[in-house]
C-alpha positions as CSV (number, residue, x, y, z in Angstrom):
1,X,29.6,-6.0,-9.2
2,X,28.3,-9.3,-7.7
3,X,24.7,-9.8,-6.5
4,X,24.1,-8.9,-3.0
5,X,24.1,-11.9,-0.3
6,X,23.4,-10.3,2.7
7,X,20.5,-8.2,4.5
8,X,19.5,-6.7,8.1
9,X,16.4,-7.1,9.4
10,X,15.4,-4.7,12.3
11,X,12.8,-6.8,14.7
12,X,13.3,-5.0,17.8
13,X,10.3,-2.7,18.6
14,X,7.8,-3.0,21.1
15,X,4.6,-2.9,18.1
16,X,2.6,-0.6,21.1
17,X,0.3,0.0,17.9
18,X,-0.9,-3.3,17.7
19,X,-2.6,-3.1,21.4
20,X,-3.0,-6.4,22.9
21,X,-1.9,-8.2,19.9
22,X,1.6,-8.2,21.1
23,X,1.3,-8.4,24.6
24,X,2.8,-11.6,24.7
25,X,4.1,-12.3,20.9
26,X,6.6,-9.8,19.2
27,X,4.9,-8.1,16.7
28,X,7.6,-9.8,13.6
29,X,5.7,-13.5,15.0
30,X,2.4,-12.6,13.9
31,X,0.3,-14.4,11.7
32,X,0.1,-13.5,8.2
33,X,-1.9,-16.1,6.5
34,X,-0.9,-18.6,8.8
35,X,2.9,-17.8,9.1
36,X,5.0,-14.9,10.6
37,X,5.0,-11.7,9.7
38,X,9.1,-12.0,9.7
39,X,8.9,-15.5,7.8
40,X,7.2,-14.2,4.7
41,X,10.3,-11.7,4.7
42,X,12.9,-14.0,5.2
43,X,11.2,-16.4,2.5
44,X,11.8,-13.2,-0.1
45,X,15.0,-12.7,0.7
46,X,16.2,-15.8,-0.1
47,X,14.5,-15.9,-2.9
48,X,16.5,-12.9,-3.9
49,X,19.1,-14.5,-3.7
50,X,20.6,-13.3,0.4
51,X,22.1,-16.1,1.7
52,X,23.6,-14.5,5.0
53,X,21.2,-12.5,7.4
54,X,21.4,-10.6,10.6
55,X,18.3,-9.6,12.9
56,X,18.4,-6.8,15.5
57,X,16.0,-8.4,18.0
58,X,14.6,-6.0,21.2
59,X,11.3,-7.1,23.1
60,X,11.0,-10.5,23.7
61,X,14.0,-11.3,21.6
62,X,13.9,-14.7,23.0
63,X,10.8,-15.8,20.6
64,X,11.8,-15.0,18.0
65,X,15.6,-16.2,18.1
66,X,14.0,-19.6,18.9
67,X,11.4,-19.2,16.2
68,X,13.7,-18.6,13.3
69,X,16.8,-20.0,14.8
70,X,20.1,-20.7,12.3
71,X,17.5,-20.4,9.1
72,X,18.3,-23.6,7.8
73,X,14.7,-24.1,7.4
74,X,15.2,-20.8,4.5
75,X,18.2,-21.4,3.0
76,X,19.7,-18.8,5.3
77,X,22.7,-18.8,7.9
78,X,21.2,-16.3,10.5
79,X,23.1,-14.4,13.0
80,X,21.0,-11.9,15.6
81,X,21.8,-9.1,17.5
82,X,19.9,-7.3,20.5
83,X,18.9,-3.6,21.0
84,X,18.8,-3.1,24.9
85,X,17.4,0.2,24.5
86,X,15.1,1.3,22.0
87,X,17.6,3.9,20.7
88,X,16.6,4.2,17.4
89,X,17.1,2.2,13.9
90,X,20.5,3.8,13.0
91,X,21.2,2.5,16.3
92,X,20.1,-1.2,15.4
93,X,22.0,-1.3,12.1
94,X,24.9,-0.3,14.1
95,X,24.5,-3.4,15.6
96,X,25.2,-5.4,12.9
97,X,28.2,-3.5,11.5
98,X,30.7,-6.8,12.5
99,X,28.5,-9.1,10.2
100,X,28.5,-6.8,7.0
101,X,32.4,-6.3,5.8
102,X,32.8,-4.1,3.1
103,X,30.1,-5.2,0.7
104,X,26.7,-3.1,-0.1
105,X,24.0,-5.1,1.7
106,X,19.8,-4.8,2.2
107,X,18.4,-3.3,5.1
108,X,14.6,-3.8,6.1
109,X,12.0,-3.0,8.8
110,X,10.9,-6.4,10.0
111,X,7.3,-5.0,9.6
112,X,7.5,-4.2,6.1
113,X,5.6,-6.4,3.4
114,X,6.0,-6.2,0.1
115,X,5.8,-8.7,-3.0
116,X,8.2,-11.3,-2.7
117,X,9.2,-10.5,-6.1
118,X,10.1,-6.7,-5.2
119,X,13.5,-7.7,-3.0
120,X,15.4,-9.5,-6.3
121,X,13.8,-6.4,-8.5
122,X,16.0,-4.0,-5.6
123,X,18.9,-6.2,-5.4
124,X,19.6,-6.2,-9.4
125,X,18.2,-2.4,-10.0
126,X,21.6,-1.4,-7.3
127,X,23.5,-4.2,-9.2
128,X,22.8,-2.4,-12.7
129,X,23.4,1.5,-11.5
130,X,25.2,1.2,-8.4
131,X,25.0,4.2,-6.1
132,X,25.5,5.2,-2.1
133,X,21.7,4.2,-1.7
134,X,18.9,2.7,-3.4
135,X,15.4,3.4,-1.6
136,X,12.0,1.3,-2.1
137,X,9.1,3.6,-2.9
138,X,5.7,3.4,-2.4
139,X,3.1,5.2,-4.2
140,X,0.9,6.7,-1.9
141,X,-2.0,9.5,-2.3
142,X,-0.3,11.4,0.7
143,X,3.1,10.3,3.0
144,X,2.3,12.0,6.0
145,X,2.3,8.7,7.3
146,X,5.9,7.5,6.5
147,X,8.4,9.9,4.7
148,X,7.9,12.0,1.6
149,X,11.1,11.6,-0.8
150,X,11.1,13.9,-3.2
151,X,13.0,12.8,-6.9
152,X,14.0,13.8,-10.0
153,X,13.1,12.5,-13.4
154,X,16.1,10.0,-12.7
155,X,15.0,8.9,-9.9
156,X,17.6,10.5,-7.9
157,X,16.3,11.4,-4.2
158,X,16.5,15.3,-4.0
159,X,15.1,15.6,-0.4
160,X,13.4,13.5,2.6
161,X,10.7,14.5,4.4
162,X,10.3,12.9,7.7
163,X,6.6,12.8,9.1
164,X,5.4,15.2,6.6
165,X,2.7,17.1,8.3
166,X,-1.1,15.9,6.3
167,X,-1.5,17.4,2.9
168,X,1.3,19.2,2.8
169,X,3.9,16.4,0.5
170,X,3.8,17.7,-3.3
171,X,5.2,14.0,-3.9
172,X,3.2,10.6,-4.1
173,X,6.6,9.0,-2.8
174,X,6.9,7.1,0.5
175,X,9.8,5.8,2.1
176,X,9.0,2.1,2.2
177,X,11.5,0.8,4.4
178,X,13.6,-1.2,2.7
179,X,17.0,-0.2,1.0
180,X,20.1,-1.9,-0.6
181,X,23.3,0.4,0.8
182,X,26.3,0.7,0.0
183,X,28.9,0.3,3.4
184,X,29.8,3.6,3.9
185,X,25.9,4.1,5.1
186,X,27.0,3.0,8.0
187,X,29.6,5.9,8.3
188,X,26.4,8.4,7.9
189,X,24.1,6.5,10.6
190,X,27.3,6.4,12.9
191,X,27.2,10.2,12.5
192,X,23.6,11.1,13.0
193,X,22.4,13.5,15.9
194,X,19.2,12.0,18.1
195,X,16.1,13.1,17.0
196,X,13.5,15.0,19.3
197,X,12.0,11.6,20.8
198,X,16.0,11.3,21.6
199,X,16.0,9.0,19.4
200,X,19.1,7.9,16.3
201,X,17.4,7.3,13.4
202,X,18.1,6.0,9.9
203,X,16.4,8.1,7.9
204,X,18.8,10.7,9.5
205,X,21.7,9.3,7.5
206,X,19.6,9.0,4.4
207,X,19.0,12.8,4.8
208,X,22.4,13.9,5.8
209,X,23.4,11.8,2.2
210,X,21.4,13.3,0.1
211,X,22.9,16.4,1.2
212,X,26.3,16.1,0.7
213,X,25.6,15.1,-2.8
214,X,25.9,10.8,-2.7
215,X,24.3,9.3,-5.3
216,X,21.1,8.1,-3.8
217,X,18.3,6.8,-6.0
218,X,14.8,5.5,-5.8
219,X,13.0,2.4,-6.6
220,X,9.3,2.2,-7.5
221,X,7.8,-1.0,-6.4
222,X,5.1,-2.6,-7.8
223,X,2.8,-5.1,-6.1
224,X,1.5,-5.5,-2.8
225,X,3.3,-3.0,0.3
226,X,2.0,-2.8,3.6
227,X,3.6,-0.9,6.8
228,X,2.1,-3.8,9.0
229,X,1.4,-1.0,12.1
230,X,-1.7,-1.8,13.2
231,X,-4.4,-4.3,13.7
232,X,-6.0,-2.8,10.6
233,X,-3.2,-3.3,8.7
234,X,-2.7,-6.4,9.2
235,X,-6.5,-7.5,8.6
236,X,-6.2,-5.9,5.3
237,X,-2.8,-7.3,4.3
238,X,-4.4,-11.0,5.5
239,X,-6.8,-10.0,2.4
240,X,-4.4,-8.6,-0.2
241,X,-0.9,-10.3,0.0
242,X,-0.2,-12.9,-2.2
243,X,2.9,-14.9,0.3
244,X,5.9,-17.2,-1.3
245,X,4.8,-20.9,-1.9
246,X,7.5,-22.8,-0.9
247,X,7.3,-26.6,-1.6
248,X,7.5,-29.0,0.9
């Protein structure tokens, strides 16, 4: 199988989280040691090896189309798409369905950080043992933040746990929001029922996956990761990430 070339990014939320932070900048323009939070992202990607990228922009869309624009400036040909409605992130990949074809692809939160170094060690992990889906994991002392995913000694995801409720997870697994699919994870997120917010959400299709026996697997990342939710996070990611250094 060839290395994978393409990626969505999903930019489109509101960040209420951050407060006043983004009352005027979308929360993927942020500063992260001096450069945007979506940057540093885009920056890893390419060093992975994506050359062709689409980004699901929502609130204030505008900045951040005119920010990034046709990623020249990366080594990327981007391509955007907008979420009217905050429907959900199955919704938002949906979005992007006319730009992926038939190849496996990498999906990521536009909020998630990780070592630039972890999105080549995805891409080539789904190159070497292909499969339906190939989660990043986070080790975590508790997931009741994120998602619990439960695995076997494979790493084959048994079960996903949404929103675990505080010390109940019996795995040190988090969901860590970025995944290299295969394209018939798009049939699943076509197919998923809202959620109680009313909501259609991608970890939905993951779920519904897992249960009708696809080969989904896990990824252990190692290095920096960072949910970038809140003003604290993003203080303490200022501290701890070490960004791309590009030269020029």
């Amino acid at each position: 199988m060839a290395s994978i070339d393409t990626a969505v990014l999903l930019a489109a939320g509101r960040g209420t989280r951050m407060g006043s932070l983004t009352q005027h900048v979308p929360k993927p323009l942020l500063p992260l040691q001096g450069r945007p939070i979506l940057e540093h992202i885009l920056e890893g990607l390419a060093g992975a090896g994506i050359r062709r990228a689409t980004i699901v922009t929502g609130y204030l869309a505008e900045a951040i189309e005119g920010h990034f624009g046709d990623g020249s400036r990366w080594d990327l040909n981007l391509r955007y798409r907008r979420q009217a409605e905050a429907t959900g992130t199955a919704s938002a990949l949906l979005l992007a369905r006319s730009e992926l074809g038939s190849a496996p692809f990498l999906l990521s939160w536009g909020d998630i950080i990780v070592d630039p170094g972890a999105y080549r060690a995805l891409v080539e992990d789904f190159v070497d043992r292909s499969c339906a889906a190939l989660l990043a994991l986070n080790h975590v002392e508790d997931p009741w933040r994120g998602a619990a995913v439960y695995v076997d000694d494979s790493l084959r995801v048994e079960r996903i746990v949404e929103k675990p409720p505080r010390g109940t997870s019996t795995t040190p697994w988090n969901n860590a929001g970025v995944f290299v699919l295969a394209p018939r994870a798009l049939d699943y997120a076509a197919r998923v029922p809202p959620s109680s917010r009313g909501e259609y959400e991608f970890p939905q299709a993951l779920a519904a996956m897992v249960d009708d026996g696809e080969i989904v697997r896990g990824h252990p990342l190692s290095g920096f990761w960072s949910d970038l939710g809140t003003p604290e996070d993003l203080a303490a990611a200022q501290a701890a990430f070490q960004p791309t250094r590009r030269d020029g």
